[in-house]
N, C-alpha and C positions, 0 to 999 in steps of 0.2 A: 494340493487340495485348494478350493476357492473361498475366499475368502467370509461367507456364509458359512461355510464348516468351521469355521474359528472361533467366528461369531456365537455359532448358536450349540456349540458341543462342548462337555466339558466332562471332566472324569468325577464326579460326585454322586453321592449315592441319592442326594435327593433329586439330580437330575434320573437317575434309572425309577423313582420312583413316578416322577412327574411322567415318562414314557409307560408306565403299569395306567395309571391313571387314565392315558389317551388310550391304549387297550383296551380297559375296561368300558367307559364311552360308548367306542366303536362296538362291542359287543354289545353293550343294551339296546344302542339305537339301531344298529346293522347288522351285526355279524354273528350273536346267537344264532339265528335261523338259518344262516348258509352254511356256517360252520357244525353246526346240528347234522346238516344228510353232509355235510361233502364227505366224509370220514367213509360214509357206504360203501363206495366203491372202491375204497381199498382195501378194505374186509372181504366182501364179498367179489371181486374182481380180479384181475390179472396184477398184480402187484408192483411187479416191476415195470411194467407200461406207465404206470402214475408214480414209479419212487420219485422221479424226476419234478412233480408236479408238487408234492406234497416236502420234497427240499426246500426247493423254491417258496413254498407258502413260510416254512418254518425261519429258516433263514434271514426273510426279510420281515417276517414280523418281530423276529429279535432284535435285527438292526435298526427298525423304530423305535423298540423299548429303549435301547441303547443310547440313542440319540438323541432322547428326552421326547419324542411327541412333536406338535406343533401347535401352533399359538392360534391359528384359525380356526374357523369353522369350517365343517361338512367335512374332516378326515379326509384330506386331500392325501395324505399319506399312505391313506390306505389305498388308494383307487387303483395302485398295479395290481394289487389281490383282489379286485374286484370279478375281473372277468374270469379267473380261474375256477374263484370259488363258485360263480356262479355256474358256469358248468360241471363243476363236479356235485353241484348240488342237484342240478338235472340229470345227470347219470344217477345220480343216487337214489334219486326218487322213481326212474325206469326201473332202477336194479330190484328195489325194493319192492314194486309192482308185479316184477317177471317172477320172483323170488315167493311170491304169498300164495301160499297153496290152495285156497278157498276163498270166493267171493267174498264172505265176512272179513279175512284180511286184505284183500283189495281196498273196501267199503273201508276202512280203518287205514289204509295207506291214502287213500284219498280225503279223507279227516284231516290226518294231520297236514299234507298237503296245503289242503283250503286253509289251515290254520296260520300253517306258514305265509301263503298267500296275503293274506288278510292280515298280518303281522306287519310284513313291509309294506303293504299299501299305505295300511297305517301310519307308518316312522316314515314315507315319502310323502306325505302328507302334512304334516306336524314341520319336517326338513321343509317343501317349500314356504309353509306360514315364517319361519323363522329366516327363509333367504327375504323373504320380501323386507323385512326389518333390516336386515345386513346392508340391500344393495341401498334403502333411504338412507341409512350411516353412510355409506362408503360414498353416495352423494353428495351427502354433508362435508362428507370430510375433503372427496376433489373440490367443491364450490369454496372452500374456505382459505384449502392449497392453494386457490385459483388467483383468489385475490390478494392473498398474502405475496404473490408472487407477483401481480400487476402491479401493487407495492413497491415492490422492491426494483423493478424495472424503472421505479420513476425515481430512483433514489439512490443506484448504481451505478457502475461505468463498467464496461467489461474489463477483468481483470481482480475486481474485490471478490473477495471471498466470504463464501455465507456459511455458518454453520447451523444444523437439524436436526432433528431427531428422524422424520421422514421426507423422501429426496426424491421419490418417483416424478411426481407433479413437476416438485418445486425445478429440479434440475433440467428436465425437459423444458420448459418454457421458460425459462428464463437464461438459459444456456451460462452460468455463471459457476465457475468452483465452488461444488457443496461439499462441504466436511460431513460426511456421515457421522455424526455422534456415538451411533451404535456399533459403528464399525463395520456394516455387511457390506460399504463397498469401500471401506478406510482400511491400507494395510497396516497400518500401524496400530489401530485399533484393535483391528479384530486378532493380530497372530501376537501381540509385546503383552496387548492389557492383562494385570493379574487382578481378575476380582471371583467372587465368587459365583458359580454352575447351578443353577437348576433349582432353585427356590422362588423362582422369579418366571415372567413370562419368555417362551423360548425365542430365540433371537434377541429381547431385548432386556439383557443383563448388561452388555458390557459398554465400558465408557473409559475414558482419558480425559477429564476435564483440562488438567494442566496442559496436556497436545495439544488439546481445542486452543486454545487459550496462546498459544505458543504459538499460533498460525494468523493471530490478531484478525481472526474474521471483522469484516465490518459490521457485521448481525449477526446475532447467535438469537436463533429461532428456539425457545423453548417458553411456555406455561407461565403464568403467576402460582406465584404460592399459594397454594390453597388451602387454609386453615380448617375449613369444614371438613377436608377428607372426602367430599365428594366424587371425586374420578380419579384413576389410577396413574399416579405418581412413576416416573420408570428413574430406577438409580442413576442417570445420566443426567436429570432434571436436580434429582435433588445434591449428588454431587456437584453440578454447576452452581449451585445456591449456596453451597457452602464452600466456595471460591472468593477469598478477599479480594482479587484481581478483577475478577467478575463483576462485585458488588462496586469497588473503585471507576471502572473504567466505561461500564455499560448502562444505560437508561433508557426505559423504554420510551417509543414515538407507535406509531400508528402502524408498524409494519412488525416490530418485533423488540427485540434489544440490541442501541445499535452503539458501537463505541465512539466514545466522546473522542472530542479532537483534544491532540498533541496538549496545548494551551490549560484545556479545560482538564484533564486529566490530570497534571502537575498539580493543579491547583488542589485536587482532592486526593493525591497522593500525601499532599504533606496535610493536610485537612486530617488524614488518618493516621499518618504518623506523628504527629503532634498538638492534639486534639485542642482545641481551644478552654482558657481556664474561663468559667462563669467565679465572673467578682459581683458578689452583691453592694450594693451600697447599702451605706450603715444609715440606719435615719439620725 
């Protein structure tokens, strides 16, 4: 298995409920309406020609639940059952047509129909207002990758190693050994770490602060502490924070937290091991 299967599955029950959860979702925003007729035509139709189709649906919508869901937008998960269900939802709404004995139920099949229509028009509508927000973040978020990375090119040699939390950008452009923090492309991270599954966002639960740590990155790219609670915290951040090694040996500059040299480290080693005594003078 790859190493994202490590990363992002775990055997706990709040992870099978966090994949009910993306279920559910996908049903308000998509999948009532297609899942409503596709069922038609295997009632009403040759049965065994669609067992095949309707395994396949059940199957792998189990192995989503299973898997916890996923941590993006627009159910990228679901999109292999997309095409299926869509045509069985069009056989169904034929079937249902052929099937209606009198114009009044035609008029009534074509109801619900428009209804259906008019349902996903709606929810692909609402989905594009909501990508446009997405792709301005993900903008934001390559333009800051961008330069954090320009950063570090002016302040590297090849051969130092970087540690992150995300590594798309940063790895690509700067061609320098990134430690995934999260693990989806760290073996060590993603198949050794014992932490906890599925209360957390999928894929980024898991973390080894002391490995990171143990590979002496010259940078460890992670967050200020942020006291207000404003933005989502990932346990890889806040494990790294609660690292004496971390707090001893790394200081931020203008590119991230980058470790003190040899000299300056000693210094704050025994700085913390043997704290200095405050003598007041007597008046």
């Amino acid at each position: 298995m790859p190493n994202t299967f490590y990363a992002k599955v775990g055997t706990t029950t709040e992870q099978l409920l966090r994949g009910w959860v993306y279920l559910k979702l996908f049903l308000w925003n998509w999948g009532t309406c297609l899942f409503a007729t596709a069922w038609i035509p295997g009632v009403t139709a040759d049965r065994c020609r669609l067992l095949s189709v309707y395994v396949f649906l059940a199957l792998y919508g189990v192995y989503v639940v299973v898997v916890g869901g996923d941590v993006f937008a627009f159910f990228r998960f679901w999109v292999p059952l997309v095409p299926a269900l869509c045509a069985l939802c069009y056989a169904g709404t034929v079937r249902a047509g052929a099937l209606a004995p009198s114009w009044q139920d035609r008029i009534a099949v074509g109801a619900v129909v428009s209804v259906v229509c008019v349902w996903l028009a709606w929810t692909a509508w609402i989905s594009i207002q909501r990508q446009q927000q997405h792709v301005v973040a993900e903008r934001g978020l390559k333009n800051l990758s961008s330069s954090v990375c320009r950063c570090l090119l002016s302040k590297t040699v090849p051969g130092d190693r970087v540690a992150s939390l995300g590594i798309g950008v940063l790895k690509w452009c700067s061609n320098l050994h990134v430690i995934d923090m999260l693990g989806l492309t760290d073996l060590h991270i993603a198949r050794h770490a014992r932490v906890p599954m599925g209360a957390g966002l999928a894929g980024h639960e898991k973390y080894d602060s002391q490995y990171v740590l143990s590979q002496k990155p010259k940078y460890i790219l992670v967050s200020p502490v942020d006291p207000k609670g404003k933005r989502i915290v990932l346990p890889a951040e806040l494990d790294m924070w609660r690292q004496p090694e971390f707090l001893m040996l790394y200081e931020r500059d203008e590119c991230g937290y980058r470790r003190k040299s040899e000299a300056m480290s000693m210094d704050v080693r025994m700085d913390f091991a043997f704290p200095r005594l405050v003598v007041w003078d007597q008046p």
